[in-house]
N, C-alpha and C positions, 0 to 999 in steps of 0.2 A: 271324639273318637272318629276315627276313618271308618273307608270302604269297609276294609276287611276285620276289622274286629269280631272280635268275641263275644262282646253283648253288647246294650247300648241300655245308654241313661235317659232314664222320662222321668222329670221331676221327681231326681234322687232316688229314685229306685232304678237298680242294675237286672234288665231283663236278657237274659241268655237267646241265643239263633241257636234255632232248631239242629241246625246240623253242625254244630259245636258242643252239644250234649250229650255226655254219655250214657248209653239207653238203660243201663242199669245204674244208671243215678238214683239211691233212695228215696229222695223227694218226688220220683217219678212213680214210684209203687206203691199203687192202689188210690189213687189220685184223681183228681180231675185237669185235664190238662187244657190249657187252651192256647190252639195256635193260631196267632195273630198275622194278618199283614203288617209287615214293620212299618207301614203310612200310615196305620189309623190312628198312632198316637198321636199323631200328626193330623190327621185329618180333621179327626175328632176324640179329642183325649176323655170328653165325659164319657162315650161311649164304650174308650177302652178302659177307662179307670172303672166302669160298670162289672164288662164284663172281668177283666183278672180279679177282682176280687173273691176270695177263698179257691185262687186255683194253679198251678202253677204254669203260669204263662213262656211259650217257646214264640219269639218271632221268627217272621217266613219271607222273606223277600226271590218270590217267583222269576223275578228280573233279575235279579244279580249272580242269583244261587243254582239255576238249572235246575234238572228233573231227578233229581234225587231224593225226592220225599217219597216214595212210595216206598224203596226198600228200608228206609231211616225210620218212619212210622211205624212200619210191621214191627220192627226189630223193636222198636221200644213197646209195645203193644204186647209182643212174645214175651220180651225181659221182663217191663213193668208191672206188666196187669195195672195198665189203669184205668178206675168204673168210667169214666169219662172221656169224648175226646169234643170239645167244643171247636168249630172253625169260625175265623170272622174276617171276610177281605172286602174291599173296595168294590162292588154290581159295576160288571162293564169294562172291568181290566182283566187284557188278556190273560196277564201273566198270574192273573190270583185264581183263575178257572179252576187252574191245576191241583191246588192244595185241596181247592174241596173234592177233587175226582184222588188226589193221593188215598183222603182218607177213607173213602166206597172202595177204593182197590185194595186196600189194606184189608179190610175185612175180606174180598175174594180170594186174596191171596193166603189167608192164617184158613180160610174156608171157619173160621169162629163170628158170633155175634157179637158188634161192639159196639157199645153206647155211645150215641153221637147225635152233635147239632152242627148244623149248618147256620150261617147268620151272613148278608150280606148288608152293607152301609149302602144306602139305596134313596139318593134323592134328600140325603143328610137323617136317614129315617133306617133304622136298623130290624130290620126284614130276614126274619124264620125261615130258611127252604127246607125244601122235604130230600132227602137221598135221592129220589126216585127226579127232581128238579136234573139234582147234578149228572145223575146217569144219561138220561133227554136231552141236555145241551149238549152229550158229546156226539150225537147221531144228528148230524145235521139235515140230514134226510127226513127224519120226525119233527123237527122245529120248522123244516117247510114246509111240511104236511100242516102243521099247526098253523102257520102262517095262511095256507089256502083256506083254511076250514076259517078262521078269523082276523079276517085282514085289518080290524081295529086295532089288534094290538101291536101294529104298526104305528098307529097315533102313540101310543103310550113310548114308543122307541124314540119315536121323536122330539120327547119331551124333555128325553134324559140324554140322548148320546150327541155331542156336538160332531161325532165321525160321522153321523149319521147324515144331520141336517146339513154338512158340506157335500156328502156324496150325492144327496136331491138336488142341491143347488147345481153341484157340476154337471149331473147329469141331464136337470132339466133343462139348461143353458146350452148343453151341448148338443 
């Protein structure tokens, strides 16, 4: 299947993109829903064959698709009522920030309470975050604040981001 399709196939099972779903699709009401980065089948398929299981899975590609999950989530959220919204993207890609702030926004926006996990693939190692995680990395003003208060968790940056260990390297050379 190309770019633009309509779903895509991970070992024979056909998973629908988020924003090719109709939000009052049956299967979406009262549900547990889980939206994927469309890499992690890829990434790591155990991880994603873990978590779709008993739920009905929407892939999300942040990079190809633009900023249209916020109003797309609420709407199904409104329409569906589903108990669930599970997120899971790739820790460290820009473009996967966004799903998990769509779905914190979604709840601001309905002003309703919604069941929800965060999960980020983290060093091949699939890592829990809290709401209140996704809300803080949009304030970059507080993650430097965090950054002053414990300049260790810079060694931990460095473990994981190769954007990172070239930007020491150019800058220390420079």
């Amino acid at each position: 299947m190309g770019y633009g399709e309509q779903a895509q196939i991970i070992n024979e099972v056909c998973y629908p993109w988020l924003l090719s779903m109709w939000v009052k699709t049956p299967i979406l009401r009262d549900s547990e829903i889980l939206l994927s980065s469309a890499c992690l089948p890829i990434v790591d398929p155990k991880v994603f064959r873990e978590l779709s299981k008993d739920r009905v899975t929407l892939l999300v590609c942040p990079e190809k698709e633009g900023a249209t999950y916020y109003g797309k989530i609420a709407s199904i959220v409104r329409s569906s009522k589903p108990r669930k919204i599970v997120v899971v993207t790739i820790d460290g890609s820009p473009h996967c920030f966004i799903l998990h702030a769509s779905v914190n926004e979604t709840e601001y926006i309905l002003g309703e309470k919604l069941e929800r996990e965060h999960y980020v693939l983290m060093g091949g190692k699939l890592k829990r975050i809290s709401p209140d995680a996704v809300r803080i990395a949009r304030y970059l003003g507080l993650v430097d604040e965090t950054i002053s208060r414990d300049p260790s968790i810079i060694d931990s940056l460095s473990k994981l981001s190769e954007e990172y260990k070239m930007a020491r390297k150019l800058y220390k050379d420079g």
